[in-house]
LUMZA-565284 format. One line per 4 residues: number of its first residue (from 1); their letters; for each residue z, y negated, x negated of C-alpha. Coordinates in steps of 0.2 Angstrom, whole numbers, plus 5000, padded with zeros to 4 digits. Example, Ala and Ser with C-alpha at 12.3 -4.5 7.8 and 13.67 -1.06 7.14 Angstrom:
! residues 2
1 = as = 5039:5022:4938  5036:5005:4932
This chain:
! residues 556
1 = xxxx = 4971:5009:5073  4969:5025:5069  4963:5038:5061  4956:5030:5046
5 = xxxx = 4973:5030:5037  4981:5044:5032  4996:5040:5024  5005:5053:5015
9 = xxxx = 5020:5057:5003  5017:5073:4996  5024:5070:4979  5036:5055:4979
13 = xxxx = 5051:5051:4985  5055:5036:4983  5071:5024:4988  5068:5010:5000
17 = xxxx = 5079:4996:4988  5066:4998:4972  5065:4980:4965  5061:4972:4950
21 = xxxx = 5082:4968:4948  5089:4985:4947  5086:4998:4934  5076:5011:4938
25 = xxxx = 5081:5031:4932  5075:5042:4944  5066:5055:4938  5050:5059:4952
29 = xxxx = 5050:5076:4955  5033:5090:4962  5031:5105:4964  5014:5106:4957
33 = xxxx = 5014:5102:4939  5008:5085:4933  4994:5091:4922  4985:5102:4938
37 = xxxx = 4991:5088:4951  4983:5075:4958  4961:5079:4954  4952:5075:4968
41 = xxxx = 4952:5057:4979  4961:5065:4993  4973:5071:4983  4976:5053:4975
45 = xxxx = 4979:5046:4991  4990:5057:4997  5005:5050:4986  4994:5032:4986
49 = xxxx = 4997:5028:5006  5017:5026:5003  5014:5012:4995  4998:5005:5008
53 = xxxx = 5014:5013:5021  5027:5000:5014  5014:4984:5016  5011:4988:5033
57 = xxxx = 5030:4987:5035  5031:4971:5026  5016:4961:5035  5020:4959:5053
61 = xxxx = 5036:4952:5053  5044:4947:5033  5028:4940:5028  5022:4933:5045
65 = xxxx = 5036:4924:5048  5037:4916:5030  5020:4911:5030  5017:4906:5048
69 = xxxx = 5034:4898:5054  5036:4886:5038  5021:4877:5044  5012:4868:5059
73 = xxxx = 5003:4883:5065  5018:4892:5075  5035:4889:5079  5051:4900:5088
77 = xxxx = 5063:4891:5096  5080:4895:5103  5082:4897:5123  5100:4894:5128
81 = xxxx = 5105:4904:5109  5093:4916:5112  5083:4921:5096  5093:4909:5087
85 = xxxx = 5098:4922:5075  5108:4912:5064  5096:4897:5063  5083:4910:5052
89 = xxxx = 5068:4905:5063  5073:4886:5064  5075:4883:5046  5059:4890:5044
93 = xxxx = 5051:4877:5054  5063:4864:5050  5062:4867:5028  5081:4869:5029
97 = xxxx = 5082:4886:5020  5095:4889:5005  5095:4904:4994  5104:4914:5009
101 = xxxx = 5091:4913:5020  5087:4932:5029  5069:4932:5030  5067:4924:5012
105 = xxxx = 5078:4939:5004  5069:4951:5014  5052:4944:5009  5060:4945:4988
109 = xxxx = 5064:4964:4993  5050:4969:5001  5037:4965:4987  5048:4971:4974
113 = xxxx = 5049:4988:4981  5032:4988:4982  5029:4984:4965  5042:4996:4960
117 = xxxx = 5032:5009:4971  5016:5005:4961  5026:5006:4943  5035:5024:4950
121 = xxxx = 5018:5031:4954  5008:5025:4940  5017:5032:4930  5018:5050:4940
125 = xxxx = 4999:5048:4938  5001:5049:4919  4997:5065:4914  4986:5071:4928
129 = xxxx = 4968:5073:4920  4959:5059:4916  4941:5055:4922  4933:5043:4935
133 = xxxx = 4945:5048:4951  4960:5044:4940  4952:5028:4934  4947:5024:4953
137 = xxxx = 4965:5030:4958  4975:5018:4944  4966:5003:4948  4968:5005:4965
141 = xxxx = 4986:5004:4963  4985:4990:4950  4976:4980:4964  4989:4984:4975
145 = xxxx = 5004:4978:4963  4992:4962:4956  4995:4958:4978  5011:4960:4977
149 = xxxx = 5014:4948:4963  5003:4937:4969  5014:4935:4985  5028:4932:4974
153 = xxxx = 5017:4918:4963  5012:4910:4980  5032:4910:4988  5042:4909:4973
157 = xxxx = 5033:4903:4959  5042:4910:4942  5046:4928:4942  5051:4941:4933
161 = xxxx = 5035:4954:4926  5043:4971:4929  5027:4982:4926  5035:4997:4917
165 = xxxx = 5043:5013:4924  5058:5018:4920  5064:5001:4919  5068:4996:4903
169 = xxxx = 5082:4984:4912  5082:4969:4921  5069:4954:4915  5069:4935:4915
173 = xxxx = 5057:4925:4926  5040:4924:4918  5033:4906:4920  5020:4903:4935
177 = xxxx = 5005:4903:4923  5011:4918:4915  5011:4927:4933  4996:4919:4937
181 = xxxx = 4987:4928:4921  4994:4943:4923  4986:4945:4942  4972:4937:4934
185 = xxxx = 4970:4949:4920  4974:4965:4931  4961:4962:4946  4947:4959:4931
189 = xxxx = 4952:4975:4924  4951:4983:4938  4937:4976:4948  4922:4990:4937
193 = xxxx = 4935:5006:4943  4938:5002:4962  4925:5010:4973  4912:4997:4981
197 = xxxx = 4910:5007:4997  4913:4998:5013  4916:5007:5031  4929:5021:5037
201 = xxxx = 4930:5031:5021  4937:5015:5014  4943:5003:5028  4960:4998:5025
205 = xxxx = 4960:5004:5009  4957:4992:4990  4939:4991:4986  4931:4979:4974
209 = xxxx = 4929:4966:4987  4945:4965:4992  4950:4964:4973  4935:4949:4971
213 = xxxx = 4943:4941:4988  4960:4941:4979  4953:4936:4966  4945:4921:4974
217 = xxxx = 4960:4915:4983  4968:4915:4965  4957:4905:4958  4953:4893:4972
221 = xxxx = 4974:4890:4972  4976:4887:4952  4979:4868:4952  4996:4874:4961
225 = xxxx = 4999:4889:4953  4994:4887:4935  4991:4867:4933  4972:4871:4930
229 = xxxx = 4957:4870:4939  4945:4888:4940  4933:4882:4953  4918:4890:4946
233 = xxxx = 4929:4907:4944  4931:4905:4962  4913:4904:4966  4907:4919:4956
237 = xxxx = 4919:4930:4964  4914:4925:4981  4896:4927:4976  4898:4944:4971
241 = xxxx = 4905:4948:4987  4891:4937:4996  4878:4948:4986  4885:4964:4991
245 = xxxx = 4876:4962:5008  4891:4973:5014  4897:4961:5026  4894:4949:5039
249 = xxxx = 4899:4934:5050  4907:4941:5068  4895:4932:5083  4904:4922:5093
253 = xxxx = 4903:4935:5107  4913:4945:5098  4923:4934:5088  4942:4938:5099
257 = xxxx = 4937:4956:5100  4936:4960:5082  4957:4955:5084  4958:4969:5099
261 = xxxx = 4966:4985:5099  4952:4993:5098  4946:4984:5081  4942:4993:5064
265 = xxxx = 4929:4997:5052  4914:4993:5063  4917:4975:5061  4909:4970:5046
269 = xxxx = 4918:4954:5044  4932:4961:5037  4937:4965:5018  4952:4970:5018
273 = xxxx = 4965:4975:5034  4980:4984:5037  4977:4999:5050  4992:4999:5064
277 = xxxx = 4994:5013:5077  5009:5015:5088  5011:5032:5085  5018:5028:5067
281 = xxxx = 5035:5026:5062  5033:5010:5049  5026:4996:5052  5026:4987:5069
285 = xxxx = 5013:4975:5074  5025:4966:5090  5014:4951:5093  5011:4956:5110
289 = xxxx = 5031:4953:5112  5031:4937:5103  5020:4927:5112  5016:4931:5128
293 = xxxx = 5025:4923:5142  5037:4933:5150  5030:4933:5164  5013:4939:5160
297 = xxxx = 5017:4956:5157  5004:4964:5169  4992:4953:5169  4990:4959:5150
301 = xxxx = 4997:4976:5153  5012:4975:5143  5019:4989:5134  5015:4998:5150
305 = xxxx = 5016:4986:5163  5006:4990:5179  5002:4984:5194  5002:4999:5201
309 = xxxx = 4992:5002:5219  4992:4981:5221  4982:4969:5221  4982:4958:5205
313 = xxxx = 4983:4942:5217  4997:4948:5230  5009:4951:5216  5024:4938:5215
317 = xxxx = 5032:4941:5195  5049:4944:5197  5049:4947:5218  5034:4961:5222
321 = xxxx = 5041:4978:5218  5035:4997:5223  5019:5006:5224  5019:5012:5205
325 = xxxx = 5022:4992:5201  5031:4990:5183  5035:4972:5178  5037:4973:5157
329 = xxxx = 5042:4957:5152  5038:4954:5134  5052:4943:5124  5040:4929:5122
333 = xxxx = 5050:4916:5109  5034:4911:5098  5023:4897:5102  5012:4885:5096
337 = xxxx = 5015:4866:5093  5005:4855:5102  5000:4844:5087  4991:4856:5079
341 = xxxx = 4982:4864:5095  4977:4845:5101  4971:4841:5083  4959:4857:5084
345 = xxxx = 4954:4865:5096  4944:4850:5107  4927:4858:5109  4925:4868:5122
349 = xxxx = 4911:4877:5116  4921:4886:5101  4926:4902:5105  4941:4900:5096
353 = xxxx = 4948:4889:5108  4951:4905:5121  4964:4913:5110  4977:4901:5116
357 = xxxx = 4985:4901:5133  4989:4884:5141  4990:4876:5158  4990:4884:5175
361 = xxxx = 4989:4905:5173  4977:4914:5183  4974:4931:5189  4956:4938:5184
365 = xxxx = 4952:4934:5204  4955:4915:5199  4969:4914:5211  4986:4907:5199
369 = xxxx = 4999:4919:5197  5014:4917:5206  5033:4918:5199  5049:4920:5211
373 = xxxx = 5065:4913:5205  5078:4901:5209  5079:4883:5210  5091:4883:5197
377 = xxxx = 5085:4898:5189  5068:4887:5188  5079:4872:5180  5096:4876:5174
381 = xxxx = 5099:4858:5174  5097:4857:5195  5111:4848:5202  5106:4852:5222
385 = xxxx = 5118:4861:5234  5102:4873:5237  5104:4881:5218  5102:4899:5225
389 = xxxx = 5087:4895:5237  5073:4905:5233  5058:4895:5222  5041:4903:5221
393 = xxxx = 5029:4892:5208  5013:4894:5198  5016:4899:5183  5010:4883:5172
397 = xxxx = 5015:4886:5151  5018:4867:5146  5010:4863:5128  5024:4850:5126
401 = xxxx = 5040:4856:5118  5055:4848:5120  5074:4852:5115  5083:4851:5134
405 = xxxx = 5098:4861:5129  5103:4858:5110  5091:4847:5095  5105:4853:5083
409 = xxxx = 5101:4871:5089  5081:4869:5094  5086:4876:5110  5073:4873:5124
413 = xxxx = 5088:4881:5138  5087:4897:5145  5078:4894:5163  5058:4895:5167
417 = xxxx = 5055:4879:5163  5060:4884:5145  5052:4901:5142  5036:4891:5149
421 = xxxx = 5035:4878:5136  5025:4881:5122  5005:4886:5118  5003:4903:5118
425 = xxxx = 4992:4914:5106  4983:4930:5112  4971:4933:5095  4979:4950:5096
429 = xxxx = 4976:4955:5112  4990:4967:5116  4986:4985:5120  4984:4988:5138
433 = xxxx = 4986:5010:5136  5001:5007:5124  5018:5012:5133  5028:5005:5118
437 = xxxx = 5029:4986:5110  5020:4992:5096  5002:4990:5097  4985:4997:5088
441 = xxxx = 4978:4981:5084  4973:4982:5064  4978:4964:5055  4966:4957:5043
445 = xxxx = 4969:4949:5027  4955:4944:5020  4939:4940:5030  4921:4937:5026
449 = xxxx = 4925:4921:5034  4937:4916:5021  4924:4922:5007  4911:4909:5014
453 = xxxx = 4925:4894:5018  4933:4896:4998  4916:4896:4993  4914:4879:5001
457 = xxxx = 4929:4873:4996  4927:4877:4978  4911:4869:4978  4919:4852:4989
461 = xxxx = 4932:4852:4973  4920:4851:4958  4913:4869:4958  4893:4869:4954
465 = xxxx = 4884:4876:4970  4876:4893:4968  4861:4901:4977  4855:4888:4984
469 = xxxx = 4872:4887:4996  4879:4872:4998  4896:4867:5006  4888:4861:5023
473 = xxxx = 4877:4876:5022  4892:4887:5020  4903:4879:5034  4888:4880:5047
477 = xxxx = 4885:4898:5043  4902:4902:5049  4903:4889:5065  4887:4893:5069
481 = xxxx = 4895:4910:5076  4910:4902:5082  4904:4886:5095  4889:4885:5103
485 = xxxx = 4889:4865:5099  4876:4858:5085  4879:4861:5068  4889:4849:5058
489 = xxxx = 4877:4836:5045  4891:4832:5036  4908:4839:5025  4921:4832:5021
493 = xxxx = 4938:4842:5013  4950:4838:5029  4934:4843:5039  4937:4860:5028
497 = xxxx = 4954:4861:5031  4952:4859:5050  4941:4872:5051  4953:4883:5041
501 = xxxx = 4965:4879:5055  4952:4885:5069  4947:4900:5061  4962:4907:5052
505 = xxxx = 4979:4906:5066  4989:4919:5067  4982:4926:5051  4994:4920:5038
509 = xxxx = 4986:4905:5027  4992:4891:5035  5007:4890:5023  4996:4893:5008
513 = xxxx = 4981:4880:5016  4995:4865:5019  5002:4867:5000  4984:4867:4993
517 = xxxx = 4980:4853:5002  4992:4842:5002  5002:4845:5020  5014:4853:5017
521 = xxxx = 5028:4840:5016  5020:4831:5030  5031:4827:5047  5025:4839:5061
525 = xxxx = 5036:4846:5076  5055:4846:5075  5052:4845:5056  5057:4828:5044
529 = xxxx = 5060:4837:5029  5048:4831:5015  5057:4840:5000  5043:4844:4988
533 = xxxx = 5051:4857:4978  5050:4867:4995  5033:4873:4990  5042:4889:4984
537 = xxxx = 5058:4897:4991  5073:4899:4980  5078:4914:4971  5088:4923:4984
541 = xxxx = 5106:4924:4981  5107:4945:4982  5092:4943:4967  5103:4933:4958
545 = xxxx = 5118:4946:4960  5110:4959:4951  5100:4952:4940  5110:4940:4927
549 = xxxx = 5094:4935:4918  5086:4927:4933  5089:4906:4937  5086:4897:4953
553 = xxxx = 5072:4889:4957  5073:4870:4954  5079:4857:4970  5088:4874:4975
C-alpha cells in the first residue's frame, strides 16, 4: 500500500554493504547544519524511512525464504533444473546448508546494514536539538536496531554487538544472553519515548506496541535464546498491548481480506506491517509469482492478465488467444507440503482453510478451467506414438509431491503434471490492477492474534493468568473469529502450536514456532536431517572473511 509511507533520504547517503564486519569512516554529509536540522517529526522521518526502506527490501525474499523454507510450512522444488539455483532452496528444506549458503549470507548482510543504518543515523541525530521529537525519533530507531538484532539472536545465535558509529573496528561475538539483554534492555528503554498512536499517521511505522509485541516474542522464546524462562515478562507485555483497546481480532468475514491488496491501517489487527506498493523501487512483495499455478494467471488477474472480451468459462489456458486476452503466467515454484496442510486445516468451517488452493480449479461460474497442452507436454515421461497429439485437461493441483525426475536434485520434471503438484497459498491475494509482479499487498509482522496466542502460551508454560484470561479463554477469542465450529473446552500446548500453524502461514514464525517447540529436527517432507545445532545457521563464510574476530558456529 500506499501512501502512508513516505520514505525519504534527505540527509544520508548511505552504502548498501554497511555491516557490523567492516569499519565504518564515512563522514555523513547535509546541507542543513546539524544543530538547525532535523526539529520537527516529518523532518525525522525523512532521513528515518531509509532504514524502514532497507527492511522492506529484506522481508519478502531473504527473510521469507530463511524462515519459511527451513520448516514444514513451504517448500520450492526443482522442475526439470528449474529454480534449482545451486540447490539454495532445497537445502533450506532439506537442513543441508554450510556456511556458503546464498540466502544465509544475504540474510547476515542484510541485517547488518540495517543496523549499521541505524548506528550512522543516530549518530547524525546527535546534535540536532534535544526535546520529546528527538527522544521519540531515537527510540524509534533503537526499536528498529533492537529488531534487527533480534533477527540475528533468533538465526545465528552469538553475534557481534556493533552499536557505535564510526566503528571503533571489528568486534567478537557477544554470547546469545548477552544479545538477548542487550534487545531486552533497548526495547525497555525505549518503550516511554515511542508514540502510542495507532492508525495511518503511524501505520507501518515503530510505535510502543510493536516495541511490547517484540518484546513479547523475546521473552516468550528465552528458554532458547538465553537458557531462562521470562513467562510473566511475556504476559505483561501482552497485557499492555491487550489494555490499549487499540486493537482487535479481524471477523472471520474478513479474516483473507485483511492479506489483500487493498489492506492497511483500517485493519485493526495489526501491530506492526510493512507498507508495499508497486510503484517503488526497493522492496518486492512477489508472492503472487511464487505460488500460483502457472496456469492461473487470469483467473487471479496476474500481473495484468486478462481475459479480455471472453468469457471466463470459454477460455482454454494455453490454446484461446485474441479479443484483448493476455495469458501471464506467474513462475509458480512454491508450495505447501501436504503433511502440514492435512495436519491443520480439516474443519471446514475455518476460514483459514480457503487460503490454500487444492483439487480440481474452477472458474468463478463453477465450470473447471481448462488447459491445452500435449500428451507429452502433460507427462514428459509419455512413451505413446501420439506425443504431439493435442491434450486438453482440467486443471487439478495435486497436494502430493513427489520427485519423478531427480530425488538428489528435488526435481518434480518439467511437464503439467509437475508444476501441478503442490498445495497452493493465495493469503496474499495478488493484485488484479497491478501490470508488474510486484504487488500492493502490505505484510504483517506482528498481529494482534499473535499478542493473544503468546499470551496463552506463556500462561500454558508456567506464567500466572492475568485479568481474568485464561489460556482457553484466549485461544477461543481468536477462533472464535476464524471457524464457525464450537469453541474448544480444552488446551493443550500442541493444540497451541496447531493453531499457530493455522493462523500464521506465510507470515514467517513457523521457523521460530518449530524451535520453540520442539519440531524443528523432526522428519517432514523430503527432510531427514535431525542435526540439532541447525537451530542457528553458521556464520557465513564472507563474515568470516572480513572480520578475524569472529568463530563459526558450533556443528558448522
Amino acid at each position: 500500500m500506499k501512501k502512508h509511507l513516505r520514505l525519504y533520504t534527505m540527509i544520508l547517503t548511505v552504502a548498501a554493504s554497511v555491516t557490523a564486519c567492516h569499519k565504518i569512516s564515512v563522514t555523513p554529509n547535509s546541507m542543513i547544519t546539524a544543530d538547525q536540522f532535523p526539529q520537527t517529526d516529518e523532518q525525522y522521518q525523512s532521513v528515518i524511512g531509509t532504514i524502514y526502506t532497507n527492511l522492506r527490501g529484506h522481508y519478502p525474499l531473504t527473510f521469507w525464504f530463511t524462515q519459511e523454507l527451513t520448516s514444514d510450512e513451504a517448500i520450492l522444488p526443482a522442475y526439470g533444473g528449474n529454480w534449482y539455483d545451486g540447490s539454495g532452496y532445497i537445502d533450506l528444506h532439506r537442513h543441508t546448508w554450510t556456511k556458503d549458503h546464498g540466502w544465509i549470507g544475504t540474510a547476515w548482510s542484510d541485517v547488518y546494514s540495517i543496523i549499521g543504518l541505524c548506528n550512522q543515523t543516530i549518530y547524525t541525530f546527535r546534535t540536532a536539538p534535544e526535546g520529546d521529537t528527538k527522544n521519540a525519533a531515537m527510540a524509534e530507531i533503537k526499536t528498529l536496531r533492537a529488531w534487527a538484532y533480534w533477527e540475528l539472536l533468533d538465526m545465528f545465535g552469538n553475534v557481534p554487538l556493533d552499536t557505535i558509529y564510526p566503528s571503533p573496528g571489528v568486534q567478537a561475538k557477544a554470547d546469545r544472553a548477552q544479545v538477548f539483554n542487550f534487545v531486552e534492555s533497548e526495547l525497555k528503554a525505549a518503550l516511554p519515548l515511542l508514540k502510542t498512536a495507532t492508525g495511518s499517521a503511524t501505520y507501518g511505522k515503530v510505535t510502543r506496541w510493536m516495541a511490547q509485541g517484540l518484546l513479547a516474542k523475546l521473552y516468550l522464546n528465552a528458554p532458547v535464546y538465553a537458557g531462562t524462562t521470562k513467562y510473566n515478562e511475556c504476559i505483561a507485555a501482552c497485557d499492555d498491548i491487550i489494555a490499549s483497546g487499540k486493537f482487535a481480532i479481524e471477523a472471520r468475514g474478513t479474516y483473507l481480506t485483511m492479506f489483500y491488496p487493498n489492506n492497511g491501517p483500517s485493519f485493526k489487527e495489526n501491530i506492526f506491517a510493512i507498507p508495499f506498493d508497486p510503484t517503488t523501487s526497493n522492496g518486492y512483495l512477489f508472492h503472487g509469482r511464487y505460488d500460483l499455478n502457472r496456469n492461473l494467471g487470469i483467473k487471479y488477474r496476474y500481473s495484468g492478465a486478462t481475459p479480455g472480451s471472453h468469457t471466463l468459462s470459454s477460455i482454454i489456458m494455453n490454446q484461446t488467444s485474441g479479443s484483448g486476452l493476455v495469458n501471464t503466467k506467474p513462475s509458480g515454484p512454491r508450495a505447501t507440503l501436504s503433511g502440514f496442510y492435512n495436519a491443520y486445516f480439516t474443519d471446514a468451517n475455518d476460514i483459514r482453510k480457503d487460503q490454500w488452493l487444492v483439487g480440481t480449479q474452477y472458474w468463478p461460474d463453477g465450470n473447471p478451467i481448462k488447459v491445452a497442452t500435449t500428451k507429452k507436454g502433460y507427462d514428459q515421461f509419455y512413451t505413446g506414438s501420439d506425443g504431439s497429439t493435442s491434450y486438453i485437461y482440467d486443471l487439478y493441483i495435486d497436494s502430493v509431491i513427489r520427485l519423478r525426475q531427480s530425488v538428489a536434485s528435488m526435481d518434480l520434471g518439467n511437464d503439467e503434471i509437475a508444476w501441478n503438484m503442490g498445495i497452493r497459498n493465495v493469503k496474499f491475494f495478488p493484485d488484479a490492477n497491478s501490470a508488474s509482479r510486484n504487488q500492493n499487498n502490505d505484510a504483517p509482522l506482528l498481529r494482534y492474534s499473535d499478542v493473544l496466542l503468546m499470551k496463552a502460551e506463556a500462561i500454558l508454560r508456567g506464567g500466572n493468568a492475568t485479568n481474568g484470561q485464561t489460556a482457553l479463554s484466549l485461544v477461543n477469542m481468536v477462533r472464535n473469529n476464524r471457524t464457525t465450529s464450537p469453541a474448544w473446552t480444552a488446551v493443550t500446548l500442541d493444540d497451541l502450536y496447531a493453531e499457530r500453524g493455522r493462523e500464521f502461514t506465510w507470515e514467517c514464525w513457523r521457523r521460530n514456532d518449530m524451535i520453540r517447540f520442539g519440531k524443528y529436527e523432526s522428519t517432514y517432507g523430503f527432510k531427514t536431517n535431525s542435526d540439532s545445532y541447525r537451530r542457528i545457521f553458521p556464520i557465513p563464510t564472507r563474515a568470516l572473511a572480513t572480520n578475524n574476530k569472529l568463530t563459526q558456529n558450533p556443528g558448522y
